[in-house]
mmCIF file of the N, C-alpha and C atoms, coordinates in Angstrom:
data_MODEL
# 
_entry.id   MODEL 
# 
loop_
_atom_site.group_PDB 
_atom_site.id 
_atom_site.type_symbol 
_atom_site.label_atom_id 
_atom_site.label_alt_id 
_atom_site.label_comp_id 
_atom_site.label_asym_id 
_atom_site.label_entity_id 
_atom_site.label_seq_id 
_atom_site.pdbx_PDB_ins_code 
_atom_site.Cartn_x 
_atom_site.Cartn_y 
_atom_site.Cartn_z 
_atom_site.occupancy 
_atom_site.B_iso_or_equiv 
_atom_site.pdbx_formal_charge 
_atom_site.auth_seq_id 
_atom_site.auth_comp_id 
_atom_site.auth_asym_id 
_atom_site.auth_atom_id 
_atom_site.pdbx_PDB_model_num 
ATOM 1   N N  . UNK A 1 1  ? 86.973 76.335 110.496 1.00 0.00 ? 1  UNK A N  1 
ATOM 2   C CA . UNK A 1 1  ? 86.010 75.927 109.486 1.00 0.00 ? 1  UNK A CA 1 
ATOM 3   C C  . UNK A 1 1  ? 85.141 77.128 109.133 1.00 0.00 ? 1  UNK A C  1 
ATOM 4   N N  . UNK A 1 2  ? 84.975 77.510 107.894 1.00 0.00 ? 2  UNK A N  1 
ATOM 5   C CA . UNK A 1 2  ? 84.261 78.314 107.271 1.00 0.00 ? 2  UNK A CA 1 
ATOM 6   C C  . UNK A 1 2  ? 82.653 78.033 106.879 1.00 0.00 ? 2  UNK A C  1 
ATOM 7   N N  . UNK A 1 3  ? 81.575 78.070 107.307 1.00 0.00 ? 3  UNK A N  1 
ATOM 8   C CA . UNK A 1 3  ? 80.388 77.307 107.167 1.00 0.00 ? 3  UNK A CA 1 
ATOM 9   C C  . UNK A 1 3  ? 80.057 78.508 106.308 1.00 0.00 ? 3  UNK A C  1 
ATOM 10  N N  . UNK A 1 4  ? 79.078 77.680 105.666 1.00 0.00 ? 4  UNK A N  1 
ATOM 11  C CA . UNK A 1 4  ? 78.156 78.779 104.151 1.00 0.00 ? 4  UNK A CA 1 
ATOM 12  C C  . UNK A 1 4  ? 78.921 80.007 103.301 1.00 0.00 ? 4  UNK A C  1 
ATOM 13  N N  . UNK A 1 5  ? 80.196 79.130 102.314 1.00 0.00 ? 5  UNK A N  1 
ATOM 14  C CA . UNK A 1 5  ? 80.864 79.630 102.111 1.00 0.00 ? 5  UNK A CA 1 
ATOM 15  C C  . UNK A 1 5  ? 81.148 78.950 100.540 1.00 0.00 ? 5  UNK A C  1 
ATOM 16  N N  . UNK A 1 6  ? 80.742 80.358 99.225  1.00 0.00 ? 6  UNK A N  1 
ATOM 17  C CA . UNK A 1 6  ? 80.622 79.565 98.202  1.00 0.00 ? 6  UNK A CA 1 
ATOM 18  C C  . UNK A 1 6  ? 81.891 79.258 97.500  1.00 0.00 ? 6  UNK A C  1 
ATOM 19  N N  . UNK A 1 7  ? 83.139 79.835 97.856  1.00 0.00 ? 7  UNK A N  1 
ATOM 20  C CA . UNK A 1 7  ? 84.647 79.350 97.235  1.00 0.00 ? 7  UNK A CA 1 
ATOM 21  C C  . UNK A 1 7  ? 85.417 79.628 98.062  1.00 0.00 ? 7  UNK A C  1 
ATOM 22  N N  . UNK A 1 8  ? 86.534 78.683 97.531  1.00 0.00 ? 8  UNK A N  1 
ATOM 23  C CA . UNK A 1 8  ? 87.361 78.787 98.398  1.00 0.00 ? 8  UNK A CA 1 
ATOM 24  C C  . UNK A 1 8  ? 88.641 80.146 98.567  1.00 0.00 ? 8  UNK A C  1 
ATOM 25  N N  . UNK A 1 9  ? 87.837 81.084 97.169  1.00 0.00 ? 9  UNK A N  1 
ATOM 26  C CA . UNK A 1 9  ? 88.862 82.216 97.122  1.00 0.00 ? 9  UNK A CA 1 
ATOM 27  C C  . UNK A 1 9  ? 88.096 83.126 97.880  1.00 0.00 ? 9  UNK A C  1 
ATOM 28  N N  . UNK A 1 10 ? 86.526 83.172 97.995  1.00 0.00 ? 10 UNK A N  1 
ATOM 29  C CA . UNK A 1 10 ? 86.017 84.074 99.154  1.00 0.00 ? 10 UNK A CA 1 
ATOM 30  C C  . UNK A 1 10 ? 86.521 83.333 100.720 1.00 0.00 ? 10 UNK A C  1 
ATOM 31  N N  . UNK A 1 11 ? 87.039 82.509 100.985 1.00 0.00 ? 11 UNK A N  1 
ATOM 32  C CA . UNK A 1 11 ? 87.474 81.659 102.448 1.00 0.00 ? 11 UNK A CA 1 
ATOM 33  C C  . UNK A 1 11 ? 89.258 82.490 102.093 1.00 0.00 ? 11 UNK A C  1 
ATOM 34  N N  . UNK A 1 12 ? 89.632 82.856 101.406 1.00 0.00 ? 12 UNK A N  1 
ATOM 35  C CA . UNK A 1 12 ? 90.893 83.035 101.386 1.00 0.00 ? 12 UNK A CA 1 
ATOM 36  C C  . UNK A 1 12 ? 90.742 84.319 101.806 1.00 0.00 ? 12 UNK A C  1 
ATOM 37  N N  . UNK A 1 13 ? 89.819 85.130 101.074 1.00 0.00 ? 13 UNK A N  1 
ATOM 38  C CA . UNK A 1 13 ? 89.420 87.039 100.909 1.00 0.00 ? 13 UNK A CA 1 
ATOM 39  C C  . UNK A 1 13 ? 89.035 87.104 102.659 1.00 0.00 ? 13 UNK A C  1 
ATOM 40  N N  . UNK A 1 14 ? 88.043 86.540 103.426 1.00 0.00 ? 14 UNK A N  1 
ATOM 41  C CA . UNK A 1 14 ? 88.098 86.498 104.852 1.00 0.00 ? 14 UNK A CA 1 
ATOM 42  C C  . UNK A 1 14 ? 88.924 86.091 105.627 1.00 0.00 ? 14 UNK A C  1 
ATOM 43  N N  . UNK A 1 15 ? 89.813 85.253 105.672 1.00 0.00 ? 15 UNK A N  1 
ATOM 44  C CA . UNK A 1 15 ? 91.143 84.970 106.385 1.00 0.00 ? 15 UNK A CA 1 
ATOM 45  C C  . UNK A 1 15 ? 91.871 86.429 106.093 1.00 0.00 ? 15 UNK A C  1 
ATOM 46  N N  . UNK A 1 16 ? 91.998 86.694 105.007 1.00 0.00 ? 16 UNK A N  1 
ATOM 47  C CA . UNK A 1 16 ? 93.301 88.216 104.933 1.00 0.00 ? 16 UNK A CA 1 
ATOM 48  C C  . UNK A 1 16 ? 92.378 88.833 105.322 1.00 0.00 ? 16 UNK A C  1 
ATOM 49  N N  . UNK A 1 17 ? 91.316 89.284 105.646 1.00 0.00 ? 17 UNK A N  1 
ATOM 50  C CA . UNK A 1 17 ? 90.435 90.659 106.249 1.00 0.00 ? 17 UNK A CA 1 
ATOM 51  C C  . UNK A 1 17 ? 90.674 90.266 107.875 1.00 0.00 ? 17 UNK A C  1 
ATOM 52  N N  . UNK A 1 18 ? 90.714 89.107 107.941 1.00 0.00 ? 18 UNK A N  1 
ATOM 53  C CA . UNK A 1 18 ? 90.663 88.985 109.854 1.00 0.00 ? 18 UNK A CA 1 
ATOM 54  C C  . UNK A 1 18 ? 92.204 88.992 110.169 1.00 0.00 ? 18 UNK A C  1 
ATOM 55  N N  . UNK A 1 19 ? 92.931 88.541 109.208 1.00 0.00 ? 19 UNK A N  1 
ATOM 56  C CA . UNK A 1 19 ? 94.582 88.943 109.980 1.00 0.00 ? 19 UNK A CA 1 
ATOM 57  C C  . UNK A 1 19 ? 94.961 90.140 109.977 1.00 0.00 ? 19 UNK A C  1 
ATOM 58  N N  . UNK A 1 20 ? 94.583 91.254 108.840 1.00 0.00 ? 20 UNK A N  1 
ATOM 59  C CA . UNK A 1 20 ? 94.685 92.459 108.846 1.00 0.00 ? 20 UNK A CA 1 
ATOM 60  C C  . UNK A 1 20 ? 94.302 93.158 110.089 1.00 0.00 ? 20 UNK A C  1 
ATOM 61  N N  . UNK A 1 21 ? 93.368 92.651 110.170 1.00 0.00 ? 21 UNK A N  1 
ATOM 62  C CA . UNK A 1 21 ? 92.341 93.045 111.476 1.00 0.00 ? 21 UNK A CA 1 
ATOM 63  C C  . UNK A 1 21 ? 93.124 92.810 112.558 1.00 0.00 ? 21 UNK A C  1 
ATOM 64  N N  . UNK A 1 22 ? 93.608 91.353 113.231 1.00 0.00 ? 22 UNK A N  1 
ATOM 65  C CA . UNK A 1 22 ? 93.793 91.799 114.316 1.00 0.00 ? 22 UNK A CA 1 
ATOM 66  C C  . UNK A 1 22 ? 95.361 92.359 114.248 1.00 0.00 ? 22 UNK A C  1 
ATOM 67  N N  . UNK A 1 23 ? 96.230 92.103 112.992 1.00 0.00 ? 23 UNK A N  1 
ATOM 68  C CA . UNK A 1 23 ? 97.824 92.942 112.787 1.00 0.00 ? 23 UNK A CA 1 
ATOM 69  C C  . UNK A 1 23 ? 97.485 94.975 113.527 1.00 0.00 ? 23 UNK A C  1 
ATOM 70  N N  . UNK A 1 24 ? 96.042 94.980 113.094 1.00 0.00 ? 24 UNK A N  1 
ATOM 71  C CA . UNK A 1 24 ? 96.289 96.551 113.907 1.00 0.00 ? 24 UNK A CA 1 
ATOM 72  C C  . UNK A 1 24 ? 96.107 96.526 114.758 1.00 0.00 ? 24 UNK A C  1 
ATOM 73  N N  . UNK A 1 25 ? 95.513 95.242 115.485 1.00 0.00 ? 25 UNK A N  1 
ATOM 74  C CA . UNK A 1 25 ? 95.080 95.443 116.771 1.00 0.00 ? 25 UNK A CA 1 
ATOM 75  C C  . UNK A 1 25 ? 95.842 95.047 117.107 1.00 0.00 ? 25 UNK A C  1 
ATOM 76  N N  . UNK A 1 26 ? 97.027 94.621 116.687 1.00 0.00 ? 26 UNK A N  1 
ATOM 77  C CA . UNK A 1 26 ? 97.944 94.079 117.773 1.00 0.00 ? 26 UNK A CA 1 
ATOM 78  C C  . UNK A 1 26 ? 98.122 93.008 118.479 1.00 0.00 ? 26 UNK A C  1 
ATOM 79  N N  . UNK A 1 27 ? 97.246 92.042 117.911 1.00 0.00 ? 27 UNK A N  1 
ATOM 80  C CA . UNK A 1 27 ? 96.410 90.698 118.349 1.00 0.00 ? 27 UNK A CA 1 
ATOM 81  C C  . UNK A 1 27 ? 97.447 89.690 117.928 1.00 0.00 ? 27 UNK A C  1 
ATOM 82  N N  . UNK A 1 28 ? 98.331 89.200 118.796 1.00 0.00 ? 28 UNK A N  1 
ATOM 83  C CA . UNK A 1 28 ? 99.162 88.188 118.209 1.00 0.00 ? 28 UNK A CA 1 
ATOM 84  C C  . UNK A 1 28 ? 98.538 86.700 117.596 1.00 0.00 ? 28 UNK A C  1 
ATOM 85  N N  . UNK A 1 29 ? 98.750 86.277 116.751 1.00 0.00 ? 29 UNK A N  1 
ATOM 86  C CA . UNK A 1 29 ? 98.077 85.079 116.527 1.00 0.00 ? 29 UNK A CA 1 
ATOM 87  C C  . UNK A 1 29 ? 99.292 84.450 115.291 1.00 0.00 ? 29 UNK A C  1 
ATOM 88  N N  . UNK A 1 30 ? 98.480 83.231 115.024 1.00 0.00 ? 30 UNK A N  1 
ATOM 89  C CA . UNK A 1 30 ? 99.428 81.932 114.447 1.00 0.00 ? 30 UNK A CA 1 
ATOM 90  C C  . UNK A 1 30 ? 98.986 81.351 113.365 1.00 0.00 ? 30 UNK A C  1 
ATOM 91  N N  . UNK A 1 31 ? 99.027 80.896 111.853 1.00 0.00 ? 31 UNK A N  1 
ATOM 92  C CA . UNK A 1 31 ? 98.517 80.562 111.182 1.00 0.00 ? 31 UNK A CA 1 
ATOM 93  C C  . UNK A 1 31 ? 98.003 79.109 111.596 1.00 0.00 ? 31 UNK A C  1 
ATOM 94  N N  . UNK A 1 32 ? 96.956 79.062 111.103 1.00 0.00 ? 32 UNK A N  1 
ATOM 95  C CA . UNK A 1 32 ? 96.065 77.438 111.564 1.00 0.00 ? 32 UNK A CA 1 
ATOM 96  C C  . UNK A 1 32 ? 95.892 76.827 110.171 1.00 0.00 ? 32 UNK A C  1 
ATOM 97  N N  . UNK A 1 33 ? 95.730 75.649 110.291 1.00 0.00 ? 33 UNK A N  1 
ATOM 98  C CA . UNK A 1 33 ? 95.139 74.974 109.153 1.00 0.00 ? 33 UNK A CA 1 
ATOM 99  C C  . UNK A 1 33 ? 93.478 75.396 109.004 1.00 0.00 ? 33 UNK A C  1 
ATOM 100 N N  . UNK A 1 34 ? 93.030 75.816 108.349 1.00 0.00 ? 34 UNK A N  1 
ATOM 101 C CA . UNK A 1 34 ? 90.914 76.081 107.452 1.00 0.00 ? 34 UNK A CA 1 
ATOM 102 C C  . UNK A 1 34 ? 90.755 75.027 106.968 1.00 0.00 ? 34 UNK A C  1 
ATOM 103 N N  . UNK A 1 35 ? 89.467 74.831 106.611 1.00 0.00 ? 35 UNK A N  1 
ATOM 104 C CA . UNK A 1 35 ? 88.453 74.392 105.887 1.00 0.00 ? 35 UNK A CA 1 
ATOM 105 C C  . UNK A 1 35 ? 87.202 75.052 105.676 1.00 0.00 ? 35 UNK A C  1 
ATOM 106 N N  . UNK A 1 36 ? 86.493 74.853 104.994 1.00 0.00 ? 36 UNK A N  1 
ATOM 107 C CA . UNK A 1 36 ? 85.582 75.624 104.250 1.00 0.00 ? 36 UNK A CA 1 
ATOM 108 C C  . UNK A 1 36 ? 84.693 74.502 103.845 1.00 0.00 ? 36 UNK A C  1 
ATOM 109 N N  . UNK A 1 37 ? 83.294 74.618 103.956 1.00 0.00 ? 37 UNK A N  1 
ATOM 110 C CA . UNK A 1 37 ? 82.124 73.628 104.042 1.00 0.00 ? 37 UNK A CA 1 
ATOM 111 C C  . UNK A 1 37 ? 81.076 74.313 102.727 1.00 0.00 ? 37 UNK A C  1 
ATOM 112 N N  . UNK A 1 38 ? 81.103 73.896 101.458 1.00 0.00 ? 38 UNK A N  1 
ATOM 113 C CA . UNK A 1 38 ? 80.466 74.321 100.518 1.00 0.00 ? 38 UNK A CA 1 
ATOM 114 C C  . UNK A 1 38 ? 79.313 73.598 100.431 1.00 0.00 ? 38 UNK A C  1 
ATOM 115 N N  . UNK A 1 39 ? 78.247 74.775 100.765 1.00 0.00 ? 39 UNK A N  1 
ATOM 116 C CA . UNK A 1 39 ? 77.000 74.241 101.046 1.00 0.00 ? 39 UNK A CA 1 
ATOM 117 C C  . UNK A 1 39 ? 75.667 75.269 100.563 1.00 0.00 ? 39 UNK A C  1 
ATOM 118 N N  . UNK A 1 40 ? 75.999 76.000 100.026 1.00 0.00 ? 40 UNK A N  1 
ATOM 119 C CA . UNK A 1 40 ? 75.070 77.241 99.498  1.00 0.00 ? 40 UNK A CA 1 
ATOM 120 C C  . UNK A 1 40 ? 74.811 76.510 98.193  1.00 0.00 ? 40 UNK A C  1 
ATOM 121 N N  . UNK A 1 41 ? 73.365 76.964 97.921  1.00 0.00 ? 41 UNK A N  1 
ATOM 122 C CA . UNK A 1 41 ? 72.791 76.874 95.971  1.00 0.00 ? 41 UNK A CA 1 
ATOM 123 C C  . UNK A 1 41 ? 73.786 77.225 95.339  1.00 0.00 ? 41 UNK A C  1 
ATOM 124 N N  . UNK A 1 42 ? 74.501 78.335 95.970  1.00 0.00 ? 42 UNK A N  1 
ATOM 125 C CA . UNK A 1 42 ? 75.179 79.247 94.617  1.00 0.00 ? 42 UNK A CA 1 
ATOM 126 C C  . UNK A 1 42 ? 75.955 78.598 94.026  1.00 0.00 ? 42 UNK A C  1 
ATOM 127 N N  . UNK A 1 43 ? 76.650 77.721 95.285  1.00 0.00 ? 43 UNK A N  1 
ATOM 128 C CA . UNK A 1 43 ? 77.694 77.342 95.024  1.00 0.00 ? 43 UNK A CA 1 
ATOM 129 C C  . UNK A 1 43 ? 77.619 76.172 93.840  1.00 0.00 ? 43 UNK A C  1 
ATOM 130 N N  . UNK A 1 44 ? 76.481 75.591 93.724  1.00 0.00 ? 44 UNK A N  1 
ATOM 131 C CA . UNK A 1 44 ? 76.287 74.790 92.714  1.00 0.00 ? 44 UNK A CA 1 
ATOM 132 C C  . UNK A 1 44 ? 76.192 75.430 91.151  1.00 0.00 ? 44 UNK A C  1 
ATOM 133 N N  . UNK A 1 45 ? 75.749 76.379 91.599  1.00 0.00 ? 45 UNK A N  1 
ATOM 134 C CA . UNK A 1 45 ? 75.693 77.134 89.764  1.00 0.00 ? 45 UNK A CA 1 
ATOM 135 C C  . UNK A 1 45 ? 77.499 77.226 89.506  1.00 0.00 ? 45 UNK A C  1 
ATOM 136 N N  . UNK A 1 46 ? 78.380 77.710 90.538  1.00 0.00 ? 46 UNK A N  1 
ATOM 137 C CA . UNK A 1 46 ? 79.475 78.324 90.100  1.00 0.00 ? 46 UNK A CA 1 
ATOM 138 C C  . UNK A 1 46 ? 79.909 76.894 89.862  1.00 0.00 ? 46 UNK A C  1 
ATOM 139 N N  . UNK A 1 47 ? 79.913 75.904 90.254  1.00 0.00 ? 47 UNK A N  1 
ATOM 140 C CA . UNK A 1 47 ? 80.553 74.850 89.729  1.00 0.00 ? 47 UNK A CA 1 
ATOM 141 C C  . UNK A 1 47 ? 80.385 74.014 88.488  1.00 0.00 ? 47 UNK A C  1 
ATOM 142 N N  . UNK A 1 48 ? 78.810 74.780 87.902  1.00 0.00 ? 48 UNK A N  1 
ATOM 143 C CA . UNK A 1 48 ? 78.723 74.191 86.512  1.00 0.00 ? 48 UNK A CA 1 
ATOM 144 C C  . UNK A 1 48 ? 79.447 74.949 85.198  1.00 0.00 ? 48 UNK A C  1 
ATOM 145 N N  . UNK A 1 49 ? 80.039 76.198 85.959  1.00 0.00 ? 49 UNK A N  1 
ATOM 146 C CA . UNK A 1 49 ? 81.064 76.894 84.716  1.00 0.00 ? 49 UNK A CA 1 
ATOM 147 C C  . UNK A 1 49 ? 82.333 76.378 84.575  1.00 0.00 ? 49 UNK A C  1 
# 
């Protein structure tokens, strides 16, 4: 779960920065199911466009 997070394409832009991340480190891991909890002001302006 992604808390204070104004779209779901910035929740997408941090998932690929943390798999990148641990792919150099060498960090084996597994895709999981996310969610993302839209709860910021901002997020209300971007939804009136």
């Amino acid at each position: 779960m992604f808390p204070m997070i104004i779209s779901a394409k910035e929740a997408k832009r941090i998932l690929e920065e943390v798999k990148e991340e641990l792919k150099k480190k060498e960090v084996p891991y597994q895709d999981v199911e996310t969610g993302i909890m839209i709860e910021t002001p901002g997020s209300g302006c971007l939804q009136q466009r």
